[in-house]
Residue frames as a rotation matrix with the C-alpha (Angstrom) as fourth column:
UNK 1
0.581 0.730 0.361 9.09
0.477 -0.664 0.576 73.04
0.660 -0.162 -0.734 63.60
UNK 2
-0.541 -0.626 0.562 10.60
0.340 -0.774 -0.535 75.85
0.769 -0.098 0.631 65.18
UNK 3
0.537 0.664 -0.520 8.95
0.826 -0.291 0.482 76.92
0.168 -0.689 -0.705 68.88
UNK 4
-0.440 -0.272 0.856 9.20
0.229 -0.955 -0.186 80.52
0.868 0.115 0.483 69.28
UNK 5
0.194 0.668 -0.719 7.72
0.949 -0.314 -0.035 82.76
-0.249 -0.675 -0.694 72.58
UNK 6
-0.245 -0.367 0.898 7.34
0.523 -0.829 -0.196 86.29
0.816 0.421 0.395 72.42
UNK 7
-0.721 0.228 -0.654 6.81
0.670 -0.006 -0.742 88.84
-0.173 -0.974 -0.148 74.88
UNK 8
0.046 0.731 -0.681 3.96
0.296 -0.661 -0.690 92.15
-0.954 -0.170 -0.246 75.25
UNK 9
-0.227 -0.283 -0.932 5.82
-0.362 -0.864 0.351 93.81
-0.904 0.417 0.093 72.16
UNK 10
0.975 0.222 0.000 5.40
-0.135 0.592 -0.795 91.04
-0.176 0.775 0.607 70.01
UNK 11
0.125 -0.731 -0.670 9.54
-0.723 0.396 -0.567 90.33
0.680 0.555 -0.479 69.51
UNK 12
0.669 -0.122 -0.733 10.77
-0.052 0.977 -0.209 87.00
0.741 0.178 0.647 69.89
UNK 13
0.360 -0.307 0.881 12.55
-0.933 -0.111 0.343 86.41
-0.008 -0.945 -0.326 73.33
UNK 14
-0.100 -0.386 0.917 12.83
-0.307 0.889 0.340 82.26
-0.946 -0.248 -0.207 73.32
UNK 15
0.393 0.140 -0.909 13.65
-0.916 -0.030 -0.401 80.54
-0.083 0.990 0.116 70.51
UNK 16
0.052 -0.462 0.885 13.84
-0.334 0.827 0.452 76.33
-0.941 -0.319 -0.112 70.54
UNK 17
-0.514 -0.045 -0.856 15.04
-0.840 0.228 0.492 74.45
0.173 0.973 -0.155 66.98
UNK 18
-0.454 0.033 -0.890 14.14
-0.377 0.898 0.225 71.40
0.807 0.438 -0.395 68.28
UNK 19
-0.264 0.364 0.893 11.14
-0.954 -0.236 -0.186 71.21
0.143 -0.901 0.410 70.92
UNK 20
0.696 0.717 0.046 10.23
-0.716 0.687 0.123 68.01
0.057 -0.119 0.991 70.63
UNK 21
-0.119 -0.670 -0.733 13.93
-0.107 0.742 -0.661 65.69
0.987 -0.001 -0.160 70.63
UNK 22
0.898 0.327 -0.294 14.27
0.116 0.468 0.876 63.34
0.424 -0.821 0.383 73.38
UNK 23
-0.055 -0.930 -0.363 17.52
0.961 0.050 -0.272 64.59
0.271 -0.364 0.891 74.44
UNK 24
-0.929 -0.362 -0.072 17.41
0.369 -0.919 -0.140 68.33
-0.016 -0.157 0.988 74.00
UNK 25
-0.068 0.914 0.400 13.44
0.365 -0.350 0.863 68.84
0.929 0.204 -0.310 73.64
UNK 26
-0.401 0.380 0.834 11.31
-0.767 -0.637 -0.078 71.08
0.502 -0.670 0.547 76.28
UNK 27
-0.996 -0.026 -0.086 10.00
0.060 0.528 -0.847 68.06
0.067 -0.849 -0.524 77.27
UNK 28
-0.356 0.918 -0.172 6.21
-0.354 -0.303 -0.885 68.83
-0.865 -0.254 0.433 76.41
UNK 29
-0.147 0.363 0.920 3.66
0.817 0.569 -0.094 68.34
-0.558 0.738 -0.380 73.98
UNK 30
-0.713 -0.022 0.700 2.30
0.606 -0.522 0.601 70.56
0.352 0.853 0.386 71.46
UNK 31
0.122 0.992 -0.040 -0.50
0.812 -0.076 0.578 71.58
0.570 -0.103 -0.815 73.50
UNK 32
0.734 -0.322 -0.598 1.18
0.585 -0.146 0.798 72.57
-0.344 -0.935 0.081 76.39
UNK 33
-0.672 -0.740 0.024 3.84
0.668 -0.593 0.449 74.46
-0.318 0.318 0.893 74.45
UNK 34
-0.286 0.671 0.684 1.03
0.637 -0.400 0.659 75.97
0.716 0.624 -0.313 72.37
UNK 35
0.367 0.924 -0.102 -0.52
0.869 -0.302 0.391 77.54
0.331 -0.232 -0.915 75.13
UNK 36
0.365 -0.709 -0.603 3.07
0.690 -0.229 0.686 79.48
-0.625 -0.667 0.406 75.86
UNK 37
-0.628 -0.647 -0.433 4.52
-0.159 -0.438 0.885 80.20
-0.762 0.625 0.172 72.53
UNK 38
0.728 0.496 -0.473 4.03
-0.549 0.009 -0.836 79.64
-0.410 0.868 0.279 68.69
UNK 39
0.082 -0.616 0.783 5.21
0.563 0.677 0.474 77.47
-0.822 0.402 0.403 65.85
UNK 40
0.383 -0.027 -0.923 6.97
-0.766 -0.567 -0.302 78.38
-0.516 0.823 -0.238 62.93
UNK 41
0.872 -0.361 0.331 8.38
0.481 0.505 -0.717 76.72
0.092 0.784 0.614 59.83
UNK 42
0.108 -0.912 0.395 11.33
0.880 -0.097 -0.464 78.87
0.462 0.398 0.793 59.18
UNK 43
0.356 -0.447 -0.821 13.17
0.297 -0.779 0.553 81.85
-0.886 -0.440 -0.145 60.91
UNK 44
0.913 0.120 0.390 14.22
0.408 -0.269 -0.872 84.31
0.000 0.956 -0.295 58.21
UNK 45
0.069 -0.998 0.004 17.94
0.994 0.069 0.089 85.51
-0.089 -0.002 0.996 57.90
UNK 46
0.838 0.529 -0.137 17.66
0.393 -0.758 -0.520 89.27
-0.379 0.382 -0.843 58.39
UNK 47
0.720 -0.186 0.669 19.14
0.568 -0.397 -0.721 91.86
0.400 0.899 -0.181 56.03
UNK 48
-0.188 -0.714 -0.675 22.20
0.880 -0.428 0.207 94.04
-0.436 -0.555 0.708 57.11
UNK 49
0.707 0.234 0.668 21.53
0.444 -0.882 -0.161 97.58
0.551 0.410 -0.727 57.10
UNK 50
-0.512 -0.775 0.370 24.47
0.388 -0.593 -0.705 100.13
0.766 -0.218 0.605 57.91
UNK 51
-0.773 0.345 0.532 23.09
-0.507 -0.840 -0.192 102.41
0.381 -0.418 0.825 61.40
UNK 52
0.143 0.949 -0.282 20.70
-0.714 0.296 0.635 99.44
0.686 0.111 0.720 61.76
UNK 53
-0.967 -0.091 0.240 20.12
-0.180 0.908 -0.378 96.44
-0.183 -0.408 -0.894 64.04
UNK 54
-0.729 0.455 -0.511 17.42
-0.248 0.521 0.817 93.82
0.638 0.723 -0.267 63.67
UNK 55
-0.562 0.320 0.763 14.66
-0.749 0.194 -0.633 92.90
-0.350 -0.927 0.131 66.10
UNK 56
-0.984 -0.067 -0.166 13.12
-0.085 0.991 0.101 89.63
0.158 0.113 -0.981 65.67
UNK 57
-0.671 0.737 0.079 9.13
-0.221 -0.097 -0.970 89.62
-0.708 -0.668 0.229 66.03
UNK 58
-0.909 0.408 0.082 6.17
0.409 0.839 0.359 87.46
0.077 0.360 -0.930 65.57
UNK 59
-0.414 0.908 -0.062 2.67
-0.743 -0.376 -0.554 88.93
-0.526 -0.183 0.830 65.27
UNK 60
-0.055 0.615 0.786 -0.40
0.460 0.715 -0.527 85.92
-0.886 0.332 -0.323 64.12
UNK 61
0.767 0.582 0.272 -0.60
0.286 0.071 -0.956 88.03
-0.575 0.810 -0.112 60.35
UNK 62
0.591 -0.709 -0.385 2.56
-0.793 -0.598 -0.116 89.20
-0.147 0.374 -0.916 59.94
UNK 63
0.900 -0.127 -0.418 4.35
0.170 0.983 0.068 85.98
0.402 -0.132 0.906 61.02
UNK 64
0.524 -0.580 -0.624 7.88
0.744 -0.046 0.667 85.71
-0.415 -0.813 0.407 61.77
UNK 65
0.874 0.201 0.442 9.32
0.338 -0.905 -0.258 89.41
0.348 0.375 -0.859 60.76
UNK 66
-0.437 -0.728 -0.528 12.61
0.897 -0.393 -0.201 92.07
-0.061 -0.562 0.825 61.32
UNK 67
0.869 0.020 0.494 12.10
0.128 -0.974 -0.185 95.27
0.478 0.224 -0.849 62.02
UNK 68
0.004 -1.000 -0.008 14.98
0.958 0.006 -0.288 97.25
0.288 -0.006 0.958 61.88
UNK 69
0.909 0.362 -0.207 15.88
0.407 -0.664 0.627 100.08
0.089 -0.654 -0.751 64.36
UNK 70
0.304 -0.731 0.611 18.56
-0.488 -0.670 -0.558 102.91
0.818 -0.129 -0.561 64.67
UNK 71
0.777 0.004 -0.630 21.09
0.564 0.441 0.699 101.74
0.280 -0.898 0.340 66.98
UNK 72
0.945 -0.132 -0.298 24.35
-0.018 -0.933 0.359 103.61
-0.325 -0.334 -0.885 68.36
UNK 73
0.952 -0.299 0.065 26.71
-0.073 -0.428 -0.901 104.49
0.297 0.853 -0.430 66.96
UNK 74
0.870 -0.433 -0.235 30.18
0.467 0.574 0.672 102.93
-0.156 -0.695 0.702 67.77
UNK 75
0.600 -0.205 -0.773 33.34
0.334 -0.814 0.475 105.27
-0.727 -0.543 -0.420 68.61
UNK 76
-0.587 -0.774 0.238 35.35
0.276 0.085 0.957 104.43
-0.761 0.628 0.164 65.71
UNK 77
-0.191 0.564 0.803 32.08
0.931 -0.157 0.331 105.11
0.312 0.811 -0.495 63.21
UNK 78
0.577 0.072 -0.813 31.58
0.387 -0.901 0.194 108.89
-0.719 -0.427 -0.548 65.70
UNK 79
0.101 -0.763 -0.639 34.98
-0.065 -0.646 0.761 109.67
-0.993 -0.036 -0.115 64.83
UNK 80
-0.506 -0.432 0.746 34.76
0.787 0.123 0.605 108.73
-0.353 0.893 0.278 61.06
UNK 81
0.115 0.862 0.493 31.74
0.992 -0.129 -0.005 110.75
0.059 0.490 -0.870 60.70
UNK 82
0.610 -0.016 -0.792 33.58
0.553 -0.707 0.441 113.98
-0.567 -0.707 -0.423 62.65
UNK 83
-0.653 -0.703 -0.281 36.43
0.083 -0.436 0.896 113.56
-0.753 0.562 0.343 60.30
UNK 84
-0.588 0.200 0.784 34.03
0.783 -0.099 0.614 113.63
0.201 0.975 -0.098 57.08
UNK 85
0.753 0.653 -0.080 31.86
0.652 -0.726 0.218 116.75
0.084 -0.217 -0.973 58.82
UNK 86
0.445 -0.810 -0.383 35.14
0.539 -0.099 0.836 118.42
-0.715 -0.578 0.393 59.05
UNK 87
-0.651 -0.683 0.330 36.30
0.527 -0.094 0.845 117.99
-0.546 0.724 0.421 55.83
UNK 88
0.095 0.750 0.655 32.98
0.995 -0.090 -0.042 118.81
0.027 0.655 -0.755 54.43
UNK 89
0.673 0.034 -0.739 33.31
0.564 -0.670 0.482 121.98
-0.479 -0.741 -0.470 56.77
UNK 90
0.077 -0.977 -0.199 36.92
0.287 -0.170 0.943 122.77
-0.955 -0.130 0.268 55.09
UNK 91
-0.483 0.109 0.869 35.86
0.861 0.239 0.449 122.12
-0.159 0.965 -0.210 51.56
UNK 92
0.311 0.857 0.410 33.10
0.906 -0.398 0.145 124.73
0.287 0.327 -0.900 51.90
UNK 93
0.568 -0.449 -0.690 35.10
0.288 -0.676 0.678 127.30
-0.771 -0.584 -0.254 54.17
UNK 94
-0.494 -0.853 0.167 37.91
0.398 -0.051 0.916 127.10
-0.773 0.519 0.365 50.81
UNK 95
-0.543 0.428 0.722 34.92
0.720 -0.205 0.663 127.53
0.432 0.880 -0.197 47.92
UNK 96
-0.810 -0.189 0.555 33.94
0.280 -0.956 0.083 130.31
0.515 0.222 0.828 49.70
UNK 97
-0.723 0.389 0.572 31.81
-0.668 -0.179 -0.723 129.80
-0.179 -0.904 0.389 52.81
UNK 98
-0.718 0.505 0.480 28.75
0.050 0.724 -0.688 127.48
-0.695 -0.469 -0.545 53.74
UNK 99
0.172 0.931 -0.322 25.95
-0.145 -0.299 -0.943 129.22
-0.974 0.209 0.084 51.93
């Protein structure tokens, strides 16, 4: 079992593999965890998406879930996208304007 917390938004903030080992465990029961977080079975592997990042979140019908959100753009992907808006720019400027 998999102990999970989450915060207001529903995404996944804490995340223990192994709450219950006597070495590395939280140190609680099930109750007492229960009243904090949630169990799961399994944590899905989420999906690369170009422009994307993943957010982790648990809701009681959905279970454990990604949603995937626009994130920023990093200087070296800016500058690829300037040079292909450029060229696009150049291409159209040669066949005889934008329109």
């Amino acid at each position: 079992m998999i102990y999970i917390k989450t915060d207001e938004e529903s995404k996944v903030n804490y995340t223990h593999y192994m709450p219950f080992d006597p070495i590395h465990g939280l140190g609680k029961t099930e109750e007492e965890l229960i009243h904090d977080g949630y169990f799961v079975d399994a944590i899905p592997e989420p999906t690369e998406i170009q422009g994307k990042t993943h957010v982790l979140k648990f809701t009681i019908e959905k279970s454990v879930f990604y949603e995937y959100v626009d994130r920023e753009l990093t200087d070296q992907e800016k500058i690829a996208q300037l040079e292909a808006d450029v060229a696009t720019a150049n291409y159209a400027l040669m066949m005889g304007g934008l329109l």
